[in-house]
N, C-alpha and C positions, 0 to 999 in steps of 0.2 A: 165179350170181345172175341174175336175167329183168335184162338190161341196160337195156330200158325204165323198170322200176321205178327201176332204181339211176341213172338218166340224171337221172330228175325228182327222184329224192332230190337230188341233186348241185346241181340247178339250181334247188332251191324257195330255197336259198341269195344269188339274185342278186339278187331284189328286197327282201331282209329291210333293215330298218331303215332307211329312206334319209327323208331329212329333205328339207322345204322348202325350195327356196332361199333365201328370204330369210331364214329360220332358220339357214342356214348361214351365211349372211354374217353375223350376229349373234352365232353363236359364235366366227367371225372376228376380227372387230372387237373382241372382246370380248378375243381370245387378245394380237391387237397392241398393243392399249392398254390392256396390262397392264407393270410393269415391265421383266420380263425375257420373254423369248419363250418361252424352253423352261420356264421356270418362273412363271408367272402364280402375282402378287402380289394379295392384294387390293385390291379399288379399288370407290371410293366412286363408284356411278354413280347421277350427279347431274349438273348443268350440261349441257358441251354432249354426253355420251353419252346422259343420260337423255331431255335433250330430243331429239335426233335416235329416240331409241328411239319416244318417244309419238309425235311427229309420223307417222314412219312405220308406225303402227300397231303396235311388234313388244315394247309393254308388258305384251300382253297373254302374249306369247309366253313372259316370266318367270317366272310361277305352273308354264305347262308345261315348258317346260325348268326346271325345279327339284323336276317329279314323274318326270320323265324320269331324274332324279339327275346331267343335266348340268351346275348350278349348285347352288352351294351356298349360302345365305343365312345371312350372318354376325352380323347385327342390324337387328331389325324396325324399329327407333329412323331408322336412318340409311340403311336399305335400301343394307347390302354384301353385296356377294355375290362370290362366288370362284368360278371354271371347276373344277370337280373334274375329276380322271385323265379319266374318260370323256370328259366335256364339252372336254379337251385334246386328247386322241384323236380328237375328231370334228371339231376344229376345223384339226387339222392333216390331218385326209381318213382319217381310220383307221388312220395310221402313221406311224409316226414313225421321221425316216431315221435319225437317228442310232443309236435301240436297232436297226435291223433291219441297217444296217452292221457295228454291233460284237456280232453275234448270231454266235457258235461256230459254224465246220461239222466235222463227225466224216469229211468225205471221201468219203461215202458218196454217191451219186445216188437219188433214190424218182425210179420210173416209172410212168406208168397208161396201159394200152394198154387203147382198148375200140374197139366194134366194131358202130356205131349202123345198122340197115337203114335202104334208102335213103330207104322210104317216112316215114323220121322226119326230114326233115331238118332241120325245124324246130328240133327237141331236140337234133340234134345241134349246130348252131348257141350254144343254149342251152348247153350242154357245154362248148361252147369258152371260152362267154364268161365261166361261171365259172372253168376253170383258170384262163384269162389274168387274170380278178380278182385272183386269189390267186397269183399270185406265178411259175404253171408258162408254162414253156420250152414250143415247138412244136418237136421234133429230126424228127421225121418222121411223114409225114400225122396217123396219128392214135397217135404215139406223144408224150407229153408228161414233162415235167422238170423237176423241183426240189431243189433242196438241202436241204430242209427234211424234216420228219417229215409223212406223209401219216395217221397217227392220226386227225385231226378228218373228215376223209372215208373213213377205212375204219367209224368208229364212226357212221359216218351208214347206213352199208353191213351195221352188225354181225347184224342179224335174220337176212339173205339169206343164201340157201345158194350158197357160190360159184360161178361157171360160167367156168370161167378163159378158153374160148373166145369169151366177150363182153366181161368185163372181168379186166384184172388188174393187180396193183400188185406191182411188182418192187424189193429192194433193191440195189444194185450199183454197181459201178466197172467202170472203161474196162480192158481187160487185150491190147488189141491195140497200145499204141504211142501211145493218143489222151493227147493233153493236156487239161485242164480249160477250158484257156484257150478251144484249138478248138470244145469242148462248148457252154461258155459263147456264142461268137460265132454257133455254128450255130442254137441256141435264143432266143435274145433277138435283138431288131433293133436294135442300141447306137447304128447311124447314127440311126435315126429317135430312139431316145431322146436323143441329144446334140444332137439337132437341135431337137426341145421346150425342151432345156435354155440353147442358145443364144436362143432365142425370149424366152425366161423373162426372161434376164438383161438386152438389150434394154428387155424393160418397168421393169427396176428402175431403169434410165441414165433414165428419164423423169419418175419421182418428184417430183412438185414440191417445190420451197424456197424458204420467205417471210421477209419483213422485216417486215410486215404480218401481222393475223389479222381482216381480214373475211368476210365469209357469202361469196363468189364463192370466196374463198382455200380457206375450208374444204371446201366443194363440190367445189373442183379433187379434193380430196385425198380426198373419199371417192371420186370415179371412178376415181383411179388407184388407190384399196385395191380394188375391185372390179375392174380389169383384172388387177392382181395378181395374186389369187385366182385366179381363172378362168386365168391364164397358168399358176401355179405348177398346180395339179390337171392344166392339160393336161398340161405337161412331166413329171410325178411318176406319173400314172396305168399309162402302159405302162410303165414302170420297176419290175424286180421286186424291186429294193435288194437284190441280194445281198450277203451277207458279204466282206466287205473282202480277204481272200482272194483272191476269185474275181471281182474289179473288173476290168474289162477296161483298158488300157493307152487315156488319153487319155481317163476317163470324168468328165463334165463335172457330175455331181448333187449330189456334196460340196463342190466350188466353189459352186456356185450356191447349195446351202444356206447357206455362211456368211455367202455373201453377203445372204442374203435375214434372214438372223438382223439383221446390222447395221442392214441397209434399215429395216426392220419397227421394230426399236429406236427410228432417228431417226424415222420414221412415228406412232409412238407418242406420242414426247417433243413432236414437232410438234400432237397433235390437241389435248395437254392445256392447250394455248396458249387455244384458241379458245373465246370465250365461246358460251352454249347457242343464238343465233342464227345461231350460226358457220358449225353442219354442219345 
């Protein structure tokens, strides 16, 4: 296949879908101060969610996140509305660790070895920045590594007539002696990921706790949901969550998640304190 072509096919991929910040923090907030975290309850958003909604301008933001199909509207009467599965998924960054932890691997490795001229190097740049979105290991220069099924980019690829000497996609196992483990540690940077992850957890020991619920208290507490945020996407983003399996020894992401499950929990129970001046 012309590997230029298949380069931009690969990388029209990086900027699809990508929402506003402030949209994000909205279906944030929206995901916390719900019941439970991994399963948002509906909730009547009114007092002080609605009012920090309109103040911040981000009411208007409901009509579109609800043709977006990331809200779901429960009654026009009481304006409830529910995060639906998407609107979950995007609030948790487009993945969620726990289905990609406890997601089967069949043992197999998928490779993509291509082979960008230099006068691309822009693209090639872009190339990288998609595998490493999605989940692929760097094992060497431009050889890359997943455990996962490469179907969704070879069906991006399926028009193209192959050219194996610019790209290709290999199925395989290690058969000289290597371990998965070494695989895994040579592909991923686990230091720098546990290193996000202790970062992360830091921000959660700062959490404020009140006795009180006035407008300064509440404010505390949306800046620390917003350092949150922005903590956990740091710590989570280079993390390719593999299968439980092939978790390297000391890996700090499933700590941090439970933790940040609880955090979030009392986070939640706390905002519903505060009247609509609050926040």
């Amino acid at each position: 296949m012309d590997i230029l072509f298949a380069c931009r096919r690969l990388c029209f991929a990086v900027g699809i879908c990508r929402l506003k910040p402030r949209t994000e923090e909205f279906l944030y907030l929206l995901l916390w101060s719900a019941e439970r975290l991994m399963r948002p309850t509906f909730r009547n958003l009114n007092e002080s969610f609605e009012g920090w909604a309109y103040r911040s301008g981000l009411h208007r933001h409901l009509a579109e996140l609800e043709r977006q199909q990331f809200l779901e509207r429960q009654s026009n009467a009481n304006r409830i509305y529910r995060l639906t599965e998407k609107g979950r998924m995007r609030a948790l960054g487009g993945r969620d660790p726990e289905q990609c932890w406890s997601r089967p691997w069949d043992g197999a490795w998928r490779l993509i070895c291509f082979d960008v001229p230099v006068a691309e190097n822009r693209l090639r740049r872009r190339l990288r920045q998609y595998l490493r979105n999605n989940g692929f290991g760097l094992l060497q220069r431009s050889l890359w590594i997943t455990p996962d099924s490469v179907e969704p980019q070879v069906q991006l690829l399926r028009k193209q007539k192959p050219d194996v000497k610019s790209m290709i996609f290999l199925h395989a196992g290690a058969c000289g002696g290597e371990h998965d483990a070494d695989i895994v540690q040579a592909a991923w940077d686990f230091e720098r990921i546990n290193g996000g992850y202790r970062n992360y957890l830091k921000v959660l020991k700062q959490r404020p706790t009140f006795k009180g619920v006035d407008t300064a208290q509440g404010k505390s507490l949306l800046r620390w949901a917003n350092e949150e945020r922005l903590a956990w996407k740091s710590a989570i983003t280079p993390d390719p969550l593999l299968p439980t399996t092939l978790l390297p020894r000391g890996y700090l992401g499933r700590r941090a998640w439970r933790r940040r499950i609880d955090a979030l929990k009392q986070a939640g129970r706390s905002a519903a304190k505060f009247p609509a001046e609050g926040i």
